[in-house]
C-alpha positions in Angstrom: -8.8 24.2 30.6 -7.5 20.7 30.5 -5.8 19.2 27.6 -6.1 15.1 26.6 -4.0 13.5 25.0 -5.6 9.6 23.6 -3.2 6.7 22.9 -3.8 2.9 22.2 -5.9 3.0 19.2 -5.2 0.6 16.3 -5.9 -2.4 14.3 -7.5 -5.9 15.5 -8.9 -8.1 14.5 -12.6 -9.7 15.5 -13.2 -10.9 19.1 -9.7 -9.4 20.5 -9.1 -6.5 22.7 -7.5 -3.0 23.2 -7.2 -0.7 25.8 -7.3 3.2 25.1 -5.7 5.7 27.2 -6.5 8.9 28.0 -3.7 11.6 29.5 -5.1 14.8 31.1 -2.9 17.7 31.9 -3.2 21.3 32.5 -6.0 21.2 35.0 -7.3 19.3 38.3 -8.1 15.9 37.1 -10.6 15.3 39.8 -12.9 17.6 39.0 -14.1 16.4 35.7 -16.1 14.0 34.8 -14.6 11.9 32.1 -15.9 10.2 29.8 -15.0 8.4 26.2 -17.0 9.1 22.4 -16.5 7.4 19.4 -17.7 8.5 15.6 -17.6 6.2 12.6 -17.7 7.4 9.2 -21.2 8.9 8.5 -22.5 8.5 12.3 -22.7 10.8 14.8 -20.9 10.8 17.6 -22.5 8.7 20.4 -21.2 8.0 24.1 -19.3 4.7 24.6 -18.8 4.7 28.8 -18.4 7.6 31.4 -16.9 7.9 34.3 -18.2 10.3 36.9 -15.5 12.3 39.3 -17.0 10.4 42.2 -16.2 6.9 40.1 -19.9 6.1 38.8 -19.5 4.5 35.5 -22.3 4.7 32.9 -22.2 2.7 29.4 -23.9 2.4 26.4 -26.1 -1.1 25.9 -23.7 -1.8 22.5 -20.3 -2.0 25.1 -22.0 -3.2 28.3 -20.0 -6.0 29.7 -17.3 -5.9 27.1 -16.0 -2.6 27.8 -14.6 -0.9 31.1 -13.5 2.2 32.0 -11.7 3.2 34.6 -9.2 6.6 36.1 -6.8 7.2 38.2 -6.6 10.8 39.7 -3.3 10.5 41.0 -2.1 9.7 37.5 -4.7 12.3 35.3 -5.7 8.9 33.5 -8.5 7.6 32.4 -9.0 4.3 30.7 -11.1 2.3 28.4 -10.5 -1.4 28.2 -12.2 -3.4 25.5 -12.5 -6.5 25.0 -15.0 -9.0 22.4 -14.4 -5.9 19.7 -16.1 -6.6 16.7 -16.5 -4.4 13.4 -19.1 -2.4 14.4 -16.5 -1.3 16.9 -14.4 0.7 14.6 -14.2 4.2 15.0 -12.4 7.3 16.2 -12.6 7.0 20.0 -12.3 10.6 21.8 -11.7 11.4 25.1 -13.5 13.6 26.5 -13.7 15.9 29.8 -16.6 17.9 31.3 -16.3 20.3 34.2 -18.4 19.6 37.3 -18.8 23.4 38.0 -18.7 24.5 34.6 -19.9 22.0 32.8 -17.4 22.6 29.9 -16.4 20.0 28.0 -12.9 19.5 26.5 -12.0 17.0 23.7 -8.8 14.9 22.9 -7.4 14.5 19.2 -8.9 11.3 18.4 -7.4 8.0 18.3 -8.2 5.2 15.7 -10.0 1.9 16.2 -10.1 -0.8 13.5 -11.6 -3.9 13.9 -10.8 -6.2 10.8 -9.9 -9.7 9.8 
């Protein structure tokens, strides 16, 4: 079972950027595909960007060209870089990892996103 740990989360305000890290331990990194969620209060949770263990990325419309995400297998990170945030941004982002054989997915904590003037 791998364990995530998110950091990067915060405040910021309209039109600026953050960048959301994700540390995997406990488990080979390179055979999960990773991917990030997000939830805002009242929502469900809906996939923000994916990133397949052969490197195929996948995003939803909302983020497409303002958000990347990226990994790094020989440092168990994966990355999500955004950019152009605006309020309908904020949420709790969660890392998430799913097993190719298994299919079993593993969640981080949670880390918060505010977008606010």
């Amino acid at each position: 079972q791998v364990q995530l740990v998110e950091s990067g989360g915060g405040l910021v305000q309209p039109g600026g950027s953050l960048r959301l890290s994700c540390a995997a331990s406990g488990s080979i990194f390179s055979i999960y595909d990773m991917g990030w969620y997000r939830q805002a209060p009242g929502a469900q949770r809906e996939l923000v960007a994916a990133i397949t263990s052969g490197g195929r990325t996948n995003y939803a419309d909302s983020v497409k060209g303002r958000f990347t995400i990226s990994r790094d297998n020989a440092k168990n990170t994966v990355t999500l870089q955004m950019n152009s945030l605006n309020p309908e941004d904020t949420a709790v982002y969660y890392c998430n990892a799913r097993n190719v054989a298994t299919r079993r997915h593993s969640w981080g904590q949670g880390t918060q996103v505010t977008v606010s003037s």
